[in-house]
C-alpha positions, 0 to 999 in steps of 0.5 A: 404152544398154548400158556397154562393158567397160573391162577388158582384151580376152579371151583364148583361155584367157578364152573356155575351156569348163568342163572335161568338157563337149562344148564344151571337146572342142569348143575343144580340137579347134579349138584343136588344128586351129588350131595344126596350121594355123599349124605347116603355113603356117609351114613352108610359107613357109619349108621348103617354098618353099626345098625347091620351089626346090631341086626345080625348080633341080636339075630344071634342072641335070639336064636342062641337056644338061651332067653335073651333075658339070660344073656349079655351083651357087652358095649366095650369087650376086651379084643385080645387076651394080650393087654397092650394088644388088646390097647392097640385094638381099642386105639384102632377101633376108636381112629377107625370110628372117626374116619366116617366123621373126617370124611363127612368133614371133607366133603362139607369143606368143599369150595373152601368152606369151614366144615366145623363152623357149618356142623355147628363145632366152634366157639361163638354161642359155648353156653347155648350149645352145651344146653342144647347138647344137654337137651338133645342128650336129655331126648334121645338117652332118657327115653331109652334108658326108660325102655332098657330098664322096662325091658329088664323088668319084664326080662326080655332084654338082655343084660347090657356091661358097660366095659368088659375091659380089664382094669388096666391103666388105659381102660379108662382113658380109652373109654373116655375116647370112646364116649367121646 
């Protein structure tokens, strides 16, 4: 009858080849591989749903039979005629917005590491984060801002609502989660 280890579970970095030897080249392209892997489903769930559906959306407008300058297209529309199912539809919509970002999170804590303190979401430099926060929104939203209204000027973008949600007592904080 053989004894069962009674110490913890072994960990990738358990499991390493002695430095220098093929089997560490070995573990290192595999653990190279996999993480290449874990970083393209990642965005695949996130990014690249979000730019399919952008594609298809404006592949709809633009052979709707109207100019796109005559249309809207609406960034929070209201799911449901029902306003508290409509509630439910945003609350859904939001939780399964955040399962990319919690999933990105376990595979980052692999091994025991703090996922939050390696994508930089802690409290040790509040002041530097927020300015580079504020310069990173500055750099990504001013400049399409800038081509939105350039393209509403020449009338080749359509009209973007911001909420087509009705004034209900959730709109606003659901919208605000929304953001966030």
């Amino acid at each position: 009858m053989s004894e069962r280890p009674t110490g913890p579970a072994p960990t990738a970095a358990d499991r390493t080849a002695p430095p220098g030897t093929p089997e560490e080249d070995s573990a290192t392209k595999q653990a190279r591989r996999r993480a290449t892997a874990e970083v393209w489903i990642v965005l695949g769930l996130s990014l690249g749903q979000s730019a399919a559906y952008s594609v298809i959306s404006l592949a709809a407008k633009l052979t709707a039979g109207r100019p796109l300058a005559q249309q809207t297209a609406t960034l929070n529309a209201s799911r449901s005629a029902r306003p508290y199912l409509d509630l439910v539809y945003q609350l859904a919509d939001v939780v399964f917005t955040l399962v990319p970002v919690a999933l990105a999170l376990w595979l980052l804590a692999e091994g025991g590491r703090n996922a939050f303190r390696l994508v930089g979401f802690d409290v040790r430099r509040p002041w530097r984060d927020l300015a580079e926060g504020a310069v990173l929104a500055a750099v990504i939203g001013l400049p399409g801002l800038v081509l939105y209204v350039v393209g509403r000027e020449l009338g080749i973008t359509a009209q973007v609502v911001a909420s087509g949600l009705a004034p209900y007592w959730w709109a606003v904080p659901v919208l605000v989660l929304q953001a966030v």
